[in-house]
C-alpha positions as CSV (number, residue, x, y, z in Angstrom):
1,X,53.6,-61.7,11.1
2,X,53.0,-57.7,10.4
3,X,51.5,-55.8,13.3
4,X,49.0,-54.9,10.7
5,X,46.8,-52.3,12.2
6,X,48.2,-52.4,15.8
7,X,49.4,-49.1,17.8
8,X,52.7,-50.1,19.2
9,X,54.3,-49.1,22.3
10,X,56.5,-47.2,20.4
11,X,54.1,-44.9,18.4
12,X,54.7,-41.5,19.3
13,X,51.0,-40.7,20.3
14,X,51.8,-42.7,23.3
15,X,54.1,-40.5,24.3
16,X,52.4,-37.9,23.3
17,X,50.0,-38.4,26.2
18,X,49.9,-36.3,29.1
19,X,50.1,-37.9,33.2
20,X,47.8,-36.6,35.9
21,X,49.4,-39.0,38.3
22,X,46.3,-39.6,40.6
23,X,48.2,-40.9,43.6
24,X,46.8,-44.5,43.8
25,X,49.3,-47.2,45.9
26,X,50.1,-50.3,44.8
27,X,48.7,-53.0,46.1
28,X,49.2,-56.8,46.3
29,X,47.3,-59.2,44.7
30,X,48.1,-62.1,46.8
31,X,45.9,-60.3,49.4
32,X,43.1,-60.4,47.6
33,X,41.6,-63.5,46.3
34,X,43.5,-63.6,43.0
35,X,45.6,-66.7,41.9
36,X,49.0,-65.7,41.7
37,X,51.9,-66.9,39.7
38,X,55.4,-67.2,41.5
39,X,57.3,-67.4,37.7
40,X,57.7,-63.7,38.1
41,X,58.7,-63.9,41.5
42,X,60.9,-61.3,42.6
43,X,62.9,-60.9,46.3
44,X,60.6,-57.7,46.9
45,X,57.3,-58.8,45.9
46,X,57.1,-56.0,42.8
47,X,55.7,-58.5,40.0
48,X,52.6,-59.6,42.5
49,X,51.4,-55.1,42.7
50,X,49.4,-53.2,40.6
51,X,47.8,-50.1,41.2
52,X,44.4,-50.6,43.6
53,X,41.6,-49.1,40.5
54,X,43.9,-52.4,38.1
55,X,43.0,-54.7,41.0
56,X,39.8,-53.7,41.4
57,X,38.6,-54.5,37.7
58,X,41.1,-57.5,37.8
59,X,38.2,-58.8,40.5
60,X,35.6,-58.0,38.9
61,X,36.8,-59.8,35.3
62,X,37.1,-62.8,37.4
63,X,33.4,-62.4,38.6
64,X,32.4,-62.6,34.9
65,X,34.2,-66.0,34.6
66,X,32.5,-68.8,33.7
67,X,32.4,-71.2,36.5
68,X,35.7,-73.8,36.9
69,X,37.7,-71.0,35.1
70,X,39.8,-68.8,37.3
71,X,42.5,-65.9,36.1
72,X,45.8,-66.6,36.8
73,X,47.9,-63.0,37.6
74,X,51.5,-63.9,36.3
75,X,53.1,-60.3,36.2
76,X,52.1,-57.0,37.4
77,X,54.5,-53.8,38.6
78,X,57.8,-54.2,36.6
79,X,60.5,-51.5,38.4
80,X,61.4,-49.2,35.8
81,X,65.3,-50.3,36.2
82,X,64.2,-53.8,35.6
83,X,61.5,-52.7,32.5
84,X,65.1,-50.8,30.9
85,X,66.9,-53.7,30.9
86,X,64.4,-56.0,29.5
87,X,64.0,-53.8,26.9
88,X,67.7,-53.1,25.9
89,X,68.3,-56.8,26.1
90,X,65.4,-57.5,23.7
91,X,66.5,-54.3,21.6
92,X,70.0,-56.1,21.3
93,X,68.4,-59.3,20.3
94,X,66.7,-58.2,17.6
95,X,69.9,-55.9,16.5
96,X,72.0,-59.3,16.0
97,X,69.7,-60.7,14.4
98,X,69.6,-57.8,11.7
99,X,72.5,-56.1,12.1
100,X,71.0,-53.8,8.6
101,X,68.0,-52.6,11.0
102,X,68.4,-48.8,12.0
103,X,67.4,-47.5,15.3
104,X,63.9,-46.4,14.5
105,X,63.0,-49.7,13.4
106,X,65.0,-51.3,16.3
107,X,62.8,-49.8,18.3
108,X,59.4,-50.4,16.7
109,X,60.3,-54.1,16.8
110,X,61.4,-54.2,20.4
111,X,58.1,-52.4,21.5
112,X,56.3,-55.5,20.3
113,X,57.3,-57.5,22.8
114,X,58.7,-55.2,25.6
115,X,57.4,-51.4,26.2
116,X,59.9,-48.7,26.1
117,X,60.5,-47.7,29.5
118,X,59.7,-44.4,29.5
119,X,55.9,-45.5,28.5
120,X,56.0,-49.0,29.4
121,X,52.4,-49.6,31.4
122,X,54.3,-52.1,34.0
123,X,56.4,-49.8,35.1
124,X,53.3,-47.6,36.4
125,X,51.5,-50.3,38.1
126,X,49.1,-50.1,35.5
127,X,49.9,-53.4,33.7
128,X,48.7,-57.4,34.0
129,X,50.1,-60.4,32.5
130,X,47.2,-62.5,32.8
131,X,46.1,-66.1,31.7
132,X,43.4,-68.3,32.6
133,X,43.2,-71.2,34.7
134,X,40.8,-74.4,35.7
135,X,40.0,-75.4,39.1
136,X,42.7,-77.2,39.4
137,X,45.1,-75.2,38.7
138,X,46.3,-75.9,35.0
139,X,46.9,-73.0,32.4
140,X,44.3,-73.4,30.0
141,X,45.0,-73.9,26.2
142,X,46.2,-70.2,24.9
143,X,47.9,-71.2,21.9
144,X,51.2,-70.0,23.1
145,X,52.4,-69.9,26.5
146,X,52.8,-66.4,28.4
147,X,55.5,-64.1,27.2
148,X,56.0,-66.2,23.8
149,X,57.9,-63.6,21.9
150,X,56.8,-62.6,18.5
151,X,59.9,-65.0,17.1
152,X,59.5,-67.7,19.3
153,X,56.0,-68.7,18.6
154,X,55.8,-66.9,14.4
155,X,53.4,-64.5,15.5
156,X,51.1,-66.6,17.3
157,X,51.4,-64.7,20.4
158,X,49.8,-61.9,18.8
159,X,45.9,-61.7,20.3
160,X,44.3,-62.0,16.8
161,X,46.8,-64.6,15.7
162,X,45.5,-66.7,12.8
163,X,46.2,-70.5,12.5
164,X,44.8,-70.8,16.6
165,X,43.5,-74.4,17.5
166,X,39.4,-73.6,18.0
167,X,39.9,-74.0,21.8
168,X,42.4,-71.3,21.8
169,X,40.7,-68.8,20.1
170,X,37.7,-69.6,22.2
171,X,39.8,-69.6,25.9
172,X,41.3,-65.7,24.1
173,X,37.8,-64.6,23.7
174,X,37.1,-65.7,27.2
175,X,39.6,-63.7,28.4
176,X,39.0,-60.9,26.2
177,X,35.1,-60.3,27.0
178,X,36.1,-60.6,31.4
179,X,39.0,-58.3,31.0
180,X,37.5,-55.9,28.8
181,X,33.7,-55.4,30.0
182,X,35.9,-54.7,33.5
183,X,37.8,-52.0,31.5
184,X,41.0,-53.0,30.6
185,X,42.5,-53.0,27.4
186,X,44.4,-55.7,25.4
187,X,48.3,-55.0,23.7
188,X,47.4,-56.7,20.4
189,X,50.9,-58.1,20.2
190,X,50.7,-59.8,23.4
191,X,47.4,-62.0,24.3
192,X,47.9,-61.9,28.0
193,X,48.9,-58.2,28.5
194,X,46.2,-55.9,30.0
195,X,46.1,-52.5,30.7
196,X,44.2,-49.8,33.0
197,X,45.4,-46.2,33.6
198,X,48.7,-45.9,31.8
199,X,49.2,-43.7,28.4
200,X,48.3,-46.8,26.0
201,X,45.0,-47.3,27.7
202,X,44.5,-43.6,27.3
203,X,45.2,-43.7,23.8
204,X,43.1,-46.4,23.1
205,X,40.2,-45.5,25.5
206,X,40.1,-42.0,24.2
207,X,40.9,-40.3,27.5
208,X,42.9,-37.2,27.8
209,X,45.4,-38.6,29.7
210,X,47.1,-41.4,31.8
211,X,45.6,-42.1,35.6
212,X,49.4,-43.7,36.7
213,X,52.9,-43.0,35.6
214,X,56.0,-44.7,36.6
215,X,56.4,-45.8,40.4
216,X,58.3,-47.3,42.6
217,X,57.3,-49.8,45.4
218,X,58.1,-48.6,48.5
């Protein structure tokens, strides 16, 4: 599947965009109410953070939820050494599988399905892997499972994938219409990937620039 009409990661008018860092702390979700994932779990805690204004609208697209239906947070603050190495090993990936790609494309192909680092919206805090849930607990029908990459499930992880079962399409809108009424914004490539404050969402939302660069937890 092409990526069409999707900005990537990669486009340079993501990098283009200016940070006015504005200071916000990471915060953890499991604090707050949210259903959290351990998948992700990491020894210091990193995947459950995200900067407070994410979390904020995080609670506030699970207010818009219909009832029995719950988000589930799978991923959140990636540390930029981590983001690098997903990337490169992705980026690597792709380059056995066509050794005739040059860098540039490479690159393109890896943003898909892992940021660059220097951008990547994780890496600031600013980043959610999200999915939805039932009262009891079980993952809703999504049509792929989180994190399918682009080769794993032919293209259906991208948002507008065609060929979705009617219940996944529907559970995608679902998400769609909480997430973005409460202001973040969707990586077309990647259903469950939502965004607040970073360079993409500034691109995409018009702003002039980012609210949140790249952190670290302390």
């Amino acid at each position: 599947m092409t990526t069409g009409s999707i900005t990537l990661m990669s486009d340079r008018r993501v990098a283009a965009i200016p940070v006015q860092e504005c200071g916000e702390d990471l915060v953890d979700a499991r604090a707050h109410g949210l259903k959290v994932d351990d998948r992700k779990r990491d020894e210091a805690g990193a995947w459950a953070h995200v900067r407070h204004g994410v979390l904020a609208r995080l609670m506030h697209a699970q207010s818009l939820l219909p009832p029995g239906v719950l988000l589930l947070f799978v991923e959140g603050f990636r540390p930029p050494a981590l983001q690098r190495r997903y990337f490169e090993e992705y980026a690597a990936e792709l380059a056995r599988a066509h050794p005739d790609w040059q860098a540039a494309q490479l690159r393109d192909a890896a943003s898909r399905f892992v940021s660059p680092p220097e951008i990547a919206p994780h890496s600031a805090g600013a980043a959610v892997d999200v999915t939805l849930i039932d009262h009891q607990g079980r993952e809703l029908d999504m049509g792929t499972r989180v994190n399918a990459s682009p080769e794993e499930s032919d293209g259906g992880c991208y948002t507008d994938a065609p060929g979705l079962s009617v219940r996944a399409r529907a559970n995608r809108a679902t998400l769609g219409r909480a997430l973005t009424t409460a202001g973040l914004i969707n990586y077309g490539t990647e259903w469950w990937h939502w965004s607040f404050g970073d360079r993409y969402w500034a691109l995409q939302s018009q702003q002039p620039a980012a609210l949140y660069g790249p952190v670290e937890l302390r």
